[in-house]
C-alpha positions in Angstrom: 156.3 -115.4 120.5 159.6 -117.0 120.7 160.4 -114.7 123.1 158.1 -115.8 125.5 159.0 -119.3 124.9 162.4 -119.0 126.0 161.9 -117.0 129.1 159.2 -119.4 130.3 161.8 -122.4 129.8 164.3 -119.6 132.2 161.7 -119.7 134.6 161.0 -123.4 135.3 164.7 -123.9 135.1 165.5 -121.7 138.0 162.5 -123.0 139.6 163.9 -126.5 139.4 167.1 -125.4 140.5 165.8 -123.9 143.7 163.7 -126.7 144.8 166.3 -128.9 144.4 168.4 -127.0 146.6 165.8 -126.8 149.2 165.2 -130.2 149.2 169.0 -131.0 149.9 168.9 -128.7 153.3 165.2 -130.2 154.4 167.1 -134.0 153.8 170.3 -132.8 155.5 167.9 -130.8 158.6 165.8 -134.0 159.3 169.0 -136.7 159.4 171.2 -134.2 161.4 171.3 -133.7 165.0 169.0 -130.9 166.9 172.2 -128.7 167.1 173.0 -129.1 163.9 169.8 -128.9 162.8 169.3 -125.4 164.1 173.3 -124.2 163.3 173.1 -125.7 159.5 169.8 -124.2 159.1 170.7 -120.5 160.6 173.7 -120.3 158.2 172.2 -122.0 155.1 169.6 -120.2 155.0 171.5 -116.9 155.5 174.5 -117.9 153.1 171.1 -118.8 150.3 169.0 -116.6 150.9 171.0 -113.0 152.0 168.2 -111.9 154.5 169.6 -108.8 156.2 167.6 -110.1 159.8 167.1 -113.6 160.7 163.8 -114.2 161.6 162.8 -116.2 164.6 162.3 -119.8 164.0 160.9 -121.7 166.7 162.5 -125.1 168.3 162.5 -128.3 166.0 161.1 -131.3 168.3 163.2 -134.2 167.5 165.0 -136.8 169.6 162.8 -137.3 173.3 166.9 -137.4 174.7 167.2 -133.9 176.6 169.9 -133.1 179.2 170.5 -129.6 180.9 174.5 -129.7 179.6 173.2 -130.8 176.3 170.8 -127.4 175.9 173.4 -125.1 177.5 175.6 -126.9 174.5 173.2 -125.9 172.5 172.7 -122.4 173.2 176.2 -121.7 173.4 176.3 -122.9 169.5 173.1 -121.0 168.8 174.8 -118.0 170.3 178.2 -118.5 168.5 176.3 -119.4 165.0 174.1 -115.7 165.5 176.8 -113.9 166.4 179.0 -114.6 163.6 176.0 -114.3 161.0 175.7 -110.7 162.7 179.4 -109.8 162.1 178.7 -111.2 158.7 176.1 -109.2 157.9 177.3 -105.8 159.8 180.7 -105.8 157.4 178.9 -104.3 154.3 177.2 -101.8 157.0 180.6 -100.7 157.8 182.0 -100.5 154.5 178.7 -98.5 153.2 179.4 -96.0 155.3 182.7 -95.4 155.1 182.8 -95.0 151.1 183.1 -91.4 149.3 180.6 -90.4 147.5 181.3 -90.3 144.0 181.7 -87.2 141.7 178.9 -86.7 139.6 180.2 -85.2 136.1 178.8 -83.6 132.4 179.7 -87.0 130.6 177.5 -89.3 133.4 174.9 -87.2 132.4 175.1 -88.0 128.7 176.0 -91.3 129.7 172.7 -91.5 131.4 170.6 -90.3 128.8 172.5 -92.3 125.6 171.2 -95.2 127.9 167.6 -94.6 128.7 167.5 -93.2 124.7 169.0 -97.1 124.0 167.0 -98.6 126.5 163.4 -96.9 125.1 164.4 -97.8 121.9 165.0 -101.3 122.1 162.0 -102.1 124.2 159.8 -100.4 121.4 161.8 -102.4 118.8 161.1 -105.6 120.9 157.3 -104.9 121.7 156.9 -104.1 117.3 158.3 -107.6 117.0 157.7 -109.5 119.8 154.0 -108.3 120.5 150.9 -110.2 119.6 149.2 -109.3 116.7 145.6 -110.9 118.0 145.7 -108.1 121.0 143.3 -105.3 120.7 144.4 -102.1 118.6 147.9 -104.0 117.5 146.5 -106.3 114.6 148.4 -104.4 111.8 145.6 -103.7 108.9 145.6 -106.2 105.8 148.2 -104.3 103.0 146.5 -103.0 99.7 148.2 -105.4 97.9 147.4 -108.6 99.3 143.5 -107.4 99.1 143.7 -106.2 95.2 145.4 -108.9 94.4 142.6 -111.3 96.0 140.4 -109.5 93.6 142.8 -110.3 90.6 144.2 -106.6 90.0 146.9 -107.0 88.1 149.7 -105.0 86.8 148.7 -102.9 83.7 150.0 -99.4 83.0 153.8 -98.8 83.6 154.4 -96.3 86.5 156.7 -94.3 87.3 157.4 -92.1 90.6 159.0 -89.1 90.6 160.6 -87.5 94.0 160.2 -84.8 95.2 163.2 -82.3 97.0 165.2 -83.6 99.8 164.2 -87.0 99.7 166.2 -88.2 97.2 169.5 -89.7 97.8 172.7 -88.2 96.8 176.4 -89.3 95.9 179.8 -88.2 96.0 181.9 -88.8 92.7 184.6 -86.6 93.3 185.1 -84.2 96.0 188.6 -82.3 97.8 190.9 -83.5 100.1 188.6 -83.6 103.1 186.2 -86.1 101.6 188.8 -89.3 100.8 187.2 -92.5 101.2 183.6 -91.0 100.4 183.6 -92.1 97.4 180.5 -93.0 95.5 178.8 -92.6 99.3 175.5 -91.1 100.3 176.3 -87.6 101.3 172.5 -86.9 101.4 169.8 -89.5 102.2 171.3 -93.1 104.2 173.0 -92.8 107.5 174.1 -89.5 107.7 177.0 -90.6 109.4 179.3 -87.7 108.0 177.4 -84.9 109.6 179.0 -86.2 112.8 182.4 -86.8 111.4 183.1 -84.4 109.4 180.2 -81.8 109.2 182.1 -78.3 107.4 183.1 -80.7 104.8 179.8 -82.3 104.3 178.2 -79.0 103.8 181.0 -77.7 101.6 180.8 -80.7 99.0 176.5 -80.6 99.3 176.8 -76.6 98.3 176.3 -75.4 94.9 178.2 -72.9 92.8 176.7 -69.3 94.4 177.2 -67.7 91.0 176.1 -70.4 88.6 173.8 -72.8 90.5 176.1 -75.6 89.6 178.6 -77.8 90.8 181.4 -75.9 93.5 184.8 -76.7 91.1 186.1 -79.8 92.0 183.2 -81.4 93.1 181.0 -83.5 91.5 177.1 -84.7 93.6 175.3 -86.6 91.9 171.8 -88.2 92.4 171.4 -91.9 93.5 169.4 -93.8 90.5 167.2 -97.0 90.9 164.0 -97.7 93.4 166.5 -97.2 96.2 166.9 -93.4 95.2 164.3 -92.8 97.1 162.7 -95.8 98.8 163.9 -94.9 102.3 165.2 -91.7 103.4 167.3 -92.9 106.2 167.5 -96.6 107.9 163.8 -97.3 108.7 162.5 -94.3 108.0 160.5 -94.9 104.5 159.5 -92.4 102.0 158.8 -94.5 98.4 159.6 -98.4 100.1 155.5 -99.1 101.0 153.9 -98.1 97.9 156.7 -100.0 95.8 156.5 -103.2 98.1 152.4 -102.7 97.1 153.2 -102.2 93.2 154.6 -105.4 93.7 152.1 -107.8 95.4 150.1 -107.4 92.1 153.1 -107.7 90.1 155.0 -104.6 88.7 159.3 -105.0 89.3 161.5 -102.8 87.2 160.4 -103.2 84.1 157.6 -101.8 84.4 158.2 -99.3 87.7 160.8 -96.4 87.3 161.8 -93.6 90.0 163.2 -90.8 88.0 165.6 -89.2 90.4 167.0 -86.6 90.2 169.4 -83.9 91.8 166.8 -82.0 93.3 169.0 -79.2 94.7 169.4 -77.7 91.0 167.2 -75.6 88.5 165.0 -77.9 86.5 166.2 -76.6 83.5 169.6 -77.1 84.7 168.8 -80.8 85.6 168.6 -81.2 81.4 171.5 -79.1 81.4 174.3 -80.8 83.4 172.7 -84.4 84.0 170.5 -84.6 81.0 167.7 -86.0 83.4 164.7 -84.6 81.6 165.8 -86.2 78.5 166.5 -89.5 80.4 163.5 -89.2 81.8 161.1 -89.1 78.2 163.4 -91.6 76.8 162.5 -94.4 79.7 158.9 -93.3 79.8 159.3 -94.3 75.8 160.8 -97.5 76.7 158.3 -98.2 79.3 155.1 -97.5 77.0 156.9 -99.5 74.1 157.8 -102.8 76.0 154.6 -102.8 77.9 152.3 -103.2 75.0 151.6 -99.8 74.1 150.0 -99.0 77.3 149.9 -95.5 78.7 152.1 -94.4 82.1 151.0 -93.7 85.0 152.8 -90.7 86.6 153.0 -90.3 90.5 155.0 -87.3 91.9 155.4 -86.0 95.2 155.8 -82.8 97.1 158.3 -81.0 94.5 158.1 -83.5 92.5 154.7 -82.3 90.8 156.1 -78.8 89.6 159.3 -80.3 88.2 156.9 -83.1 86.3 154.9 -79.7 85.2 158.4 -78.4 83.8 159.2 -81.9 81.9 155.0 -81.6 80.0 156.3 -78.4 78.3 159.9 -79.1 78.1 159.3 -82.7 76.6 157.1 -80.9 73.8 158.8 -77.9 73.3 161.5 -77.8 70.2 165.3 -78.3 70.9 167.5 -77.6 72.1 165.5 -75.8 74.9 162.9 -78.0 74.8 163.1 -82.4 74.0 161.2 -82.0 70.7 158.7 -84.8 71.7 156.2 -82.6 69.8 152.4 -81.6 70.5 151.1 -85.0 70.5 153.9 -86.8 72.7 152.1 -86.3 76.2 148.4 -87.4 74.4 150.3 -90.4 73.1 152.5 -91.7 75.9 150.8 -90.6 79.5 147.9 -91.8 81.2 147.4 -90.5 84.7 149.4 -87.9 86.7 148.5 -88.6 90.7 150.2 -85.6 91.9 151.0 -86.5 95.8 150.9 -83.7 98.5 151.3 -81.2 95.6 153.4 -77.8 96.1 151.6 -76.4 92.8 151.1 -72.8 94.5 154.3 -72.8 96.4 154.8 -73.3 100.3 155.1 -69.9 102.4 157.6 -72.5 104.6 160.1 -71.4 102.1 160.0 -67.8 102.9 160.8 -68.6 106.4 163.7 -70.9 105.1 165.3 -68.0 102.9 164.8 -65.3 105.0 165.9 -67.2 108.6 166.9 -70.9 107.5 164.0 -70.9 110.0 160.1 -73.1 110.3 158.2 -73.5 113.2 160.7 -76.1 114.4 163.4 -74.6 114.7 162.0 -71.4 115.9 161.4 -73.4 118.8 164.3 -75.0 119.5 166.1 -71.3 119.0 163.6 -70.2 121.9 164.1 -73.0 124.4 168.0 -72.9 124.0 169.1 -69.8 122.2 172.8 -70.3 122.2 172.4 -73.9 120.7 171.6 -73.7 117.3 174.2 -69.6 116.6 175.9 -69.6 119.4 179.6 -68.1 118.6 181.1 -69.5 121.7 180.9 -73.1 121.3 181.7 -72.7 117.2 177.7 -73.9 116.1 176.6 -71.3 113.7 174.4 -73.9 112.7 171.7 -72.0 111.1 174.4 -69.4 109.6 175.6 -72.5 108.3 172.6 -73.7 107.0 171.0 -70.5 105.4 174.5 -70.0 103.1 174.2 -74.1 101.9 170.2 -73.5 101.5 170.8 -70.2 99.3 172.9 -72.1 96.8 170.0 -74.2 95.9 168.2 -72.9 93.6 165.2 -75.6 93.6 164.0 -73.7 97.1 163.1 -70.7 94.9 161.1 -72.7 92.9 158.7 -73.5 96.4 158.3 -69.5 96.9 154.3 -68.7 96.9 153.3 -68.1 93.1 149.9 -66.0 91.7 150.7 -63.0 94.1 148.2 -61.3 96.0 145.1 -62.5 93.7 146.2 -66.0 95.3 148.0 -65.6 98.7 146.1 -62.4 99.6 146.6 -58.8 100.8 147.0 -56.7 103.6 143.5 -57.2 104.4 141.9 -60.4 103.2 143.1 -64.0 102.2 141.1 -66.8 101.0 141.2 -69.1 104.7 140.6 -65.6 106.5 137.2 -67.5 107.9 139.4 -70.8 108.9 139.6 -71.5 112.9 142.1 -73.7 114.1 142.2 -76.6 115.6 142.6 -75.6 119.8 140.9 -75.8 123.1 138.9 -73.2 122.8 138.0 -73.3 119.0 137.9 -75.8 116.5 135.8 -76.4 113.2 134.2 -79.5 112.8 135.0 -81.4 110.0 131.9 -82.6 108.1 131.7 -85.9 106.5 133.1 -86.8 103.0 131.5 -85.8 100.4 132.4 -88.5 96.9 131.1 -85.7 94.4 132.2 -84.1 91.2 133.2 -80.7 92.8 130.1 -79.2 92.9 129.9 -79.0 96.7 131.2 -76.6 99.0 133.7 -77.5 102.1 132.4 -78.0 105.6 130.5 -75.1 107.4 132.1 -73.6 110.3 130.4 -73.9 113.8 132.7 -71.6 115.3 132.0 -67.7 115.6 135.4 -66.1 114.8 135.8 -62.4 116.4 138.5 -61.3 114.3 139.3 -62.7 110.9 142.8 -63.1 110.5 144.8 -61.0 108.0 146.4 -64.6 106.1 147.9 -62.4 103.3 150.4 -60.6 105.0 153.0 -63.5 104.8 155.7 -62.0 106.8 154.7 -59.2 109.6 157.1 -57.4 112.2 155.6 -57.8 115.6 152.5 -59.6 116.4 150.4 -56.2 116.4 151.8 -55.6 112.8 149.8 -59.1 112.0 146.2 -58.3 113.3 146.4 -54.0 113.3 143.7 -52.5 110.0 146.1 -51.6 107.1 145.9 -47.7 108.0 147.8 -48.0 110.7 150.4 -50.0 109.3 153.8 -48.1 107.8 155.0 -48.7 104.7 158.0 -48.3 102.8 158.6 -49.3 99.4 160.9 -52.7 99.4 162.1 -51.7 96.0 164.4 -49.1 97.9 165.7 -51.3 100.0 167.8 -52.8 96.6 169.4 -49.3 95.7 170.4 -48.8 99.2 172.0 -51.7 100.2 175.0 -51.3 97.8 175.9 -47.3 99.3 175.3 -48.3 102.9 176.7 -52.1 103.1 179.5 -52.5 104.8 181.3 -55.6 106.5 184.3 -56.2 108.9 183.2 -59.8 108.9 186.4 -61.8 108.1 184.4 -64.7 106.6 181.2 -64.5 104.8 178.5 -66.8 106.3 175.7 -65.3 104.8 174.9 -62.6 101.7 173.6 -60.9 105.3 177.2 -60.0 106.6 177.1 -57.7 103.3 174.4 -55.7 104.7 174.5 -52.7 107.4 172.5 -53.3 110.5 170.9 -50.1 109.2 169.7 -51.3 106.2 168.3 -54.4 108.0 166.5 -51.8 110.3 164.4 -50.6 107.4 163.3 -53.7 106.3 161.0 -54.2 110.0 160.0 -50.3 109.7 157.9 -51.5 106.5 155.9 -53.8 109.0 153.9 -56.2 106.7 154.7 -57.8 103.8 152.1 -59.9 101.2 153.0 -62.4 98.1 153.4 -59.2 96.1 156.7 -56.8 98.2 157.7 -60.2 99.4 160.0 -60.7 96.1 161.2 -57.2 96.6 161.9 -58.4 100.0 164.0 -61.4 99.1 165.8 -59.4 96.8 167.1 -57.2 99.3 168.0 -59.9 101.8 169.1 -62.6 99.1 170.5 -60.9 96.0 172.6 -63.2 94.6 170.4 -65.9 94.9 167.0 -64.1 94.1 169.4 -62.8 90.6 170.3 -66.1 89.7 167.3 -68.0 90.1 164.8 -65.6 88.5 166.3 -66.6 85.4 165.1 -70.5 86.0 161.6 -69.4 88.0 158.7 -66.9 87.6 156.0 -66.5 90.6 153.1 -64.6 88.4 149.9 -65.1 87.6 149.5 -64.7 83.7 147.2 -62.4 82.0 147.6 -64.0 78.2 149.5 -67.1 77.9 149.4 -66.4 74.3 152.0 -64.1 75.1 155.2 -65.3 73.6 157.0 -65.0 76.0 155.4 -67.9 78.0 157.6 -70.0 76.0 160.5 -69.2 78.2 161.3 -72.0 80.2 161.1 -70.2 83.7 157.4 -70.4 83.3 157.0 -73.9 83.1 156.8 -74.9 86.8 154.5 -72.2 87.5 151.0 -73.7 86.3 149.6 -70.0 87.0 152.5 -69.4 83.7 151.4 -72.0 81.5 148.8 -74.2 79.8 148.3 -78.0 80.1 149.4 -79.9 77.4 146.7 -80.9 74.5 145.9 -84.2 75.4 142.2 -84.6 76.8 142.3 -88.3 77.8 144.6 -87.5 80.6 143.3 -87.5 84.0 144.9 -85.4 86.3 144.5 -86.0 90.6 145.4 -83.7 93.5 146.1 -86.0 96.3 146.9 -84.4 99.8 146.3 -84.3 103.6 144.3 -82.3 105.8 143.8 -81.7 109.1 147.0 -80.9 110.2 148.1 -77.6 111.3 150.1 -76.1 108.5 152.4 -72.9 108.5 150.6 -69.9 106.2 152.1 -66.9 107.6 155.1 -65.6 110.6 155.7 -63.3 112.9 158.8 -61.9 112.9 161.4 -59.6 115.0 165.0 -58.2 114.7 167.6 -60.6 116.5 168.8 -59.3 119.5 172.5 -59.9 118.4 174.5 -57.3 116.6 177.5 -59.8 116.2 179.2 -60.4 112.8 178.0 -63.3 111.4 174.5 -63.6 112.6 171.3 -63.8 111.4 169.3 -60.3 112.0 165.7 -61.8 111.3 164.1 -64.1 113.0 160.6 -65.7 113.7 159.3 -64.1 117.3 158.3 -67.0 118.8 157.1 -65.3 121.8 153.9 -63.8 119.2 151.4 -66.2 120.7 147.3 -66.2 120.7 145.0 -65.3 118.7 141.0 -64.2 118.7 140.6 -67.3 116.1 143.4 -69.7 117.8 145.4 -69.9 114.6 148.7 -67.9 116.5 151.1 -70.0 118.1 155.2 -69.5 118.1 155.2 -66.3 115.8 153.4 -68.7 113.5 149.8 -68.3 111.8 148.5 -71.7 111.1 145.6 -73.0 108.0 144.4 -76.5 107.3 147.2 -78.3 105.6 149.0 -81.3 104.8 152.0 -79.6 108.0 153.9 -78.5 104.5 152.0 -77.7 102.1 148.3 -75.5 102.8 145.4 -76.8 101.3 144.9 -74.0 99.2 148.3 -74.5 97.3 147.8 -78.2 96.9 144.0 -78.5 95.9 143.2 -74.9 94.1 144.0 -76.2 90.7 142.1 -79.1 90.1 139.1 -77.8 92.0 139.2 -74.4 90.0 142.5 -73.4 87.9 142.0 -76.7 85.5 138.2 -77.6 86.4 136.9 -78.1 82.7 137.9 -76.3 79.8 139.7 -73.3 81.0 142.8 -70.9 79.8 144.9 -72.8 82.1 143.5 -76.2 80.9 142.5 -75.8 77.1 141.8 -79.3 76.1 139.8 -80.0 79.2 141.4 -82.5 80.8 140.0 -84.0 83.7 140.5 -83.2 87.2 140.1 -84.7 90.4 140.3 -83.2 94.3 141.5 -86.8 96.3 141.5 -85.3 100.2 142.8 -87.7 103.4 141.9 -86.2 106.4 144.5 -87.1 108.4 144.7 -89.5 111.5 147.4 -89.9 113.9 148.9 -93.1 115.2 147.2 -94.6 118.1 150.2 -95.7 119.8 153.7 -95.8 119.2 153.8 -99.3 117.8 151.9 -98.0 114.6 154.9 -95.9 113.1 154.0 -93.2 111.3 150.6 -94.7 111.0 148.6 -96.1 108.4 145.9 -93.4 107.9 148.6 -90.5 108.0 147.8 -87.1 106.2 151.5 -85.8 106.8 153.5 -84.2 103.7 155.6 -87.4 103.6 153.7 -90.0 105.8 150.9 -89.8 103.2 153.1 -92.6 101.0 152.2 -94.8 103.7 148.4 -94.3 103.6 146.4 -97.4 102.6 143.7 -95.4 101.3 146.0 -93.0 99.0 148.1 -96.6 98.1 145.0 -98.5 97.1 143.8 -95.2 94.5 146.8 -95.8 92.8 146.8 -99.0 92.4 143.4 -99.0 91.5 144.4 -96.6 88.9 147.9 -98.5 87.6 145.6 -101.5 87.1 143.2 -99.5 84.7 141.0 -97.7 87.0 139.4 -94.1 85.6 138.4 -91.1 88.5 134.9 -91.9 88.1 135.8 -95.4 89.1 138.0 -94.6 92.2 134.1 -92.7 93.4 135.5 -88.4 91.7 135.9 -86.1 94.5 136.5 -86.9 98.0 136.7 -83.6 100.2 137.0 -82.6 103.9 138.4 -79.5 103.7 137.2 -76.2 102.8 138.7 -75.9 99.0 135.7 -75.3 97.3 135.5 -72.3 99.8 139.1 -70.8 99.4 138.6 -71.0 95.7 135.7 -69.7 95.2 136.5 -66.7 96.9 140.1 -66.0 94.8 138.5 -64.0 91.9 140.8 -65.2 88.9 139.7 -65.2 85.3 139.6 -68.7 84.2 
């Protein structure tokens, strides 16, 4: 509103300003002479005003004194007084046409757009700020916080968050000669200001040992600790900051709120190993439930987050030095609730694509609008080449891979979503309303008629025919050749090594698209092949099975412990457990792929076909297959545990601890000055949801699942589970 205050006082100033200088010319017209009168006000008003014509202005009556030399005075002055405005005014004319016009070049381009980008960007930031809240569709909705605490919800168990990968923040304690002044500097998270100035050197110190899956020698990352680990991932872009500003209005500060970052790029067992964060971790959530009067935690991770929370359950019970030696009572004694946010329990088929192409949906379209942009050799990009070799270091991608196999994920000729229709112009499924039950319902009923189902469990297919053809017709070759072959036929005359693909012939790389479809099952076999020294050294840290007797002593291992397909629940039946998640977003499931069309050195052979397009059941775009998701994580992944894996007593879930199935369907922004919207089912964006923030407040300030109303479903998990035969 200031604002508009100050630009109406601008306005009546000038208007002032101008009247006063018309009423100066008026006073000077009426007390002059007729000549003058007519002279002054010719060149006045052209010298004020800039008109390009003079209009006609007819004779002034004044004095009754007229003589015939007086008038031919006067039109002699009239005619010298028009004439000289018209040379005046025909200068410019003369000039205009005789200037060169000016070279238009590359950089006024940029120039041009760095501007309008500016320009848009400010005007948003001004209508945010300087817009009325009272105006229809822009009064921004009351904050949980300020409502609860109306209601006299106060602060009552401790909570802690726990991250989940990427969106953490990362420092620099000691790096080479390339990173001085960096010191104790965000490398990841922040500003991301080195990318531009120094980018080679930013991905060098961000990489991890390719033969350990720890730190590069002489370099030494480490993760950011505090609330502001995580609370914004870059300047105004928030991942933690809303929910933590919420915790707040009813009265929880650090002493009774911890994030437990962590360097999310490593192992989980290697986070114990070289930063001791697990045992960090159990020690604060001791503190916590100690200081706050003996009252349970309540646990909220994100994304990745929940499977490396899954790890610390067994690890904090297990003996040393594996394991923390909390013992088999220390989760029954110390934890509450676990609100697992936008959970990757299952895995994410998103990292396939990421191993295999340092590819998703995204970027497959940016390498089809502009194919030189993102690999081109010319210009020196590389980028994805780039990425893929940082990406493989990191060992916490492998932990994302799809787990439970084919009895999960599917085979070559059924999946569990193979009924779902997309959301498209021609078909979509209507979402049916929500249904606040204990699980016992099924998800919405399709209205659609779907002519073809599609064929969900072949995760990565070559060619879009490959995708949709009946198994019989498909070839197959076992992947677990590809392995023995690859170390007779290999061969490089790369001079550098970008990727572990410049050690493999373009032979080799031909075999892997004559076996045309691959499922959860030859996928491993697959990544093996194309990613041996990662696949080698993280299948020591993760395993992607799905258990037949988790009596089994070798279940103990620690590589089990993030898969909860691989391990039991702890014994502690008072804890509640939540899957809260997102729906209604397009989500990737499965990808076309195709042989790159470059046989350079130092490209990538595989990539996503983006021209694979359509589909009887409009879940086909941009080599792409798409499900009902969270847009990272399906809705089978995130919700198939509590609805079925851990519903009641089972193997997975001894001491039958309780489980809830918290679903948000998802709802864009209206407009642009909303954000990231307040109603947002997005992987991330959900931290912003009012409805997912007011559940955990709710449940920080005492509040059971039977309280917050049990289940809340829109999508169709009670469907997809029902129809993955797994003995429970």
């Amino acid at each position: 509103m200031g604002f508009f205050h100050f630009l109406k006082t601008q306005l009546s100033r000038s208007l002032q300003l101008n009247l006063s200088a018309i009423s100066n010319y008026v006073n000077a017209f009426i007390s002059s002479s007729i000549v003058d009168c007519k002279v002054r006000l010719l060149s006045s008003l052209a010298s004020i005003l800039g008109f390009r014509k003079l209009c006609f202005l007819e004779p002034a009556k004044c004095s009754p004194v007229s003589t015939q030399s007086f008038e031919s005075n006067v039109d002699k002055k009239q005619e010298n007084a028009v004439s000289a405005y018209e040379k005046v005014i025909e200068k410019p004319k003369h000039k205009k046409t005789n200037r060169q016009p000016k070279e238009w070049r590359c950089i006024d381009n940029c120039c041009w757009i760095i501007g309008y980008l500016c320009t848009t960007w400010w005007l948003l930031l001004f209508l945010c700020n300087f817009a009325p809240a009272i105006l229809p569709g822009l009064k921004v909705p009351e904050p949980p916080g300020v409502r609860l605490k109306r209601e006299n919800l106060t602060a009552h168990h401790p909570v802690v968050l726990v991250p989940g990968i990427v969106t953490g923040g990362l420092e620099l304690w000691e790096g080479r000669p390339c990173s001085e002044g960096l010191f104790r500097k965000r490398l990841w998270g922040g500003s991301f200001a080195e990318i531009f100035k120094r980018p080679l050197c930013w991905l060098e110190h961000l990489s991890l040992d390719n033969e350990t899956g720890l730190d590069p020698p002489g370099i030494r990352v480490r993760a950011v600790t505090g609330l502001v680990a995580a609370d914004y991932f870059a300047p105004g872009y928030f991942v933690w900051a809303i929910l933590i500003e919420n915790l707040a209005k009813i009265g929880y500060e650090q002493k009774n709120m911890y994030m437990a970052s962590y360097d999310w790029r490593l192992s989980f067992q290697n986070t114990e190993i070289r930063d001791q964060s697990l045992s960090r971790l159990k020690r604060k959530i001791e503190l916590l439930y100690v200081t706050n009067g003996y009252k349970k935690v309540v646990v909220v991770p994100h994304s990745m987050g929940v499977i490396y929370f899954l790890h610390f359950l067994k690890w904090v019970e297990a003996p040393p030095p594996v394991g923390g030696g909390g013992g088999p009572n220390w989760c029954a004694k110390h934890i509450k609730t676990i609100m697992n946010v936008s959970p990757a329990f299952l895995g994410v088929p998103k990292a396939v694509a990421n191993i295999l192409s340092a590819e998703g949906k995204d970027v497959a379209f940016i390498r089809a609008m502009a194919p030189g942009l993102l690999d081109s050799e010319t210009f020196g990009f590389q980028t994805l080449q780039h990425v893929m070799r940082v990406f493989r270091t990191w060992d916490s991608v492998v932990s994302l891979l799809p787990k439970g196999g084919e009895t999960i994920w599917g085979d070559l000729n059924r999946s569990p979503e193979e009924k779902n229709v997309c959301h498209s112009a021609k078909t979509q499924y209507l979402q049916s309303s929500s249904k606040e039950n204990n699980g016992n319902d099924t998800g919405p009923q399709r209205t659609s008629v779907v002519k073809q189902l599609a064929k969900y469990g072949r995760l990565v297919a070559f060619g879009k025919a490959a995708s949709e053809l009946p198994s019989s017709q498909l070839s197959f070759i076992d992947p677990k050749e590809f392995v023995h072959e690859s170390a007779s036929i290999s061969s490089t005359s790369c001079d550098e090594l970008l990727t572990e693909y410049d050690e493999i012939s373009r032979e080799s790389i031909k075999r892997v698209a004559e076996n045309e479809a691959y499922t959860a099952r030859t996928l491993i076999d697959l990544l093996r092949f194309v990613a041996p020294k990662m696949m080698q050294r993280t299948e020591a840290h993760f395993s992607h099975g799905l258990a037949e007797d988790l009596e089994d002593p070798k279940h103990s291992h620690h590589k089990y412990w993030s898969n909860p397909l691989e391990t039991m629940l702890p014994d502690a039946p008072d804890i509640e457990i939540y899957c809260s998640y997102g729906v209604g977003i397009p989500t990737e499931r499965s990808y076309v792929y195709k042989m790159s069309p470059s046989d350079r050195c130092k490209s990538i052979p595989l990539q996503i076909d983006s021209s694979a397009d359509g589909s009887d059941n409009g879940c086909l775009s941009g080599g792409v297959y798409f499900v009902d998701g969270d847009e990272s994580v399906p809705v089978m992944s995130a919700g198939f545990m509590c609805a079925k894996g851990w519903r009641g007593k089972t193997r997975f879930n001894p001491s039958g601890i309780a489980t809830y199935v918290r679903e948000y369907q998802h709802k864009p922004p209206a407009s642009l000055l909303e954000g990231r919207g307040t109603e947002s089912g997005a992987h991330v964006d959900i931290l912003g949801n009012l409805a997912l923030i007011e559940d955990v407040l709710r449940v920080a300030a005492g509040a059971s699942g039977t309280e917050l109303g049990g289940d809340r479903i829109y999508s169709g998990i009670m469907e997809m589970s029902e129809r993955i035969n797994i003995r429970l």
